[in-house]
N, C-alpha and C positions, 0 to 999 in steps of 0.2 A: 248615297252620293259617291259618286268615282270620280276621282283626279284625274284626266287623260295628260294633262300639259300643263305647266304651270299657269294655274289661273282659271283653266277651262275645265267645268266639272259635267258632269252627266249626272243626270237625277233623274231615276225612276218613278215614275207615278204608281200609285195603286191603280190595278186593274177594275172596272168598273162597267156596269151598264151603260152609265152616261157617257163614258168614253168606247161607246161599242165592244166593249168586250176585248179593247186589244190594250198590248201593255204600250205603253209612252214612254217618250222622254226625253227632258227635256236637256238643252244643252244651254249653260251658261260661259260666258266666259266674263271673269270679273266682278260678276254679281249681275250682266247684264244678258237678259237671255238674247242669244243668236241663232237658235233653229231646236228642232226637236225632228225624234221619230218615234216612226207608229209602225209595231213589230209585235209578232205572236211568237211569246214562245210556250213551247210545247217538248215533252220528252222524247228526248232526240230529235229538234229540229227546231230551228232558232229560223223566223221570217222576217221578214223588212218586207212590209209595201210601203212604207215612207221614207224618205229623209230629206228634209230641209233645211239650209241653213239660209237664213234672209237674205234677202238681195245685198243689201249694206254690207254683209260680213263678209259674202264669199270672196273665195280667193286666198282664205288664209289657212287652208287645209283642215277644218274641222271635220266636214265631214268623215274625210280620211279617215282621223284619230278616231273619231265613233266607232267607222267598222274595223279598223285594226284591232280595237277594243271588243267589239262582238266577236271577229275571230280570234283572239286569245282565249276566251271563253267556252267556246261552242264550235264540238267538230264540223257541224254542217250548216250554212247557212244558204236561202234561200230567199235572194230578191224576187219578188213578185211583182207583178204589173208595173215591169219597166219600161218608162218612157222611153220614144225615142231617142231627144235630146238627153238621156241620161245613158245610154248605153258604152258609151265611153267609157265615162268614169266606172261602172261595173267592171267593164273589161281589165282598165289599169289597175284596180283592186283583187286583180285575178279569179276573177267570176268567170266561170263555162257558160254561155247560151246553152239552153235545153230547150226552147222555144223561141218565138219572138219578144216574149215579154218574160221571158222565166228566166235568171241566170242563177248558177246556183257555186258556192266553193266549197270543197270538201279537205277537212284538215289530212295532211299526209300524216300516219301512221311510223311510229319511232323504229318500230322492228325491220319494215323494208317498204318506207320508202312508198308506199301503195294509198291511194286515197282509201278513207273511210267509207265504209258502202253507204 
């Protein structure tokens, strides 16, 4: 379990068949869950085909804190099958299009400045 904001935690699921083989997780804030995601990760290479935060909650930047959260983490991440109406918000999180549905961030490198391959 990681603290992203006072109150709002993310908690990892164990990986599983029954959850298809990807990892989860879930996002509370308060003890009350408001969205999760469904992400693979893999050596060197961190994916999101999900994130949801309920209709109720949004609005209050969770999602955000989640992938701020993944990128502190993880040099390269890769949204996959992104929706339309979600393209946006990739964009504002500084995600590159590499396709219509693939966006992807890559952590700049301390020595110069150059994204990670």
């Amino acid at each position: 379990m990681t603290e992203l904001a006072p109150g709002l935690v993310l908690i990892p699921l164990p990986r599983s068949p029954a959850l298809g083989d990807y990892d989860w997780f879930d996002l509370e804030q308060d003890g009350t869950q408001v969205g999760k995601a469904r992400c693979r990760i893999e050596p060197g290479l961190f994916t999101v085909f999900s994130i949801m935060v309920y209709p109720e909650y949004e609005g209050h930047g969770y999602a955000r804190a989640v992938i701020e959260h993944f990128k502190a983490a993880h040099p390269v991440i890769v949204a996959d099958r992104v929706r339309y109406n979600a393209r946006a918000f990739w964009l504002k999180m500084d995600f590159t299009p590499e396709t219509i549905d693939r966006y992807v961030w890559r952590a700049l490198a301390w020595e110069d400045k150059q994204p990670f391959p």
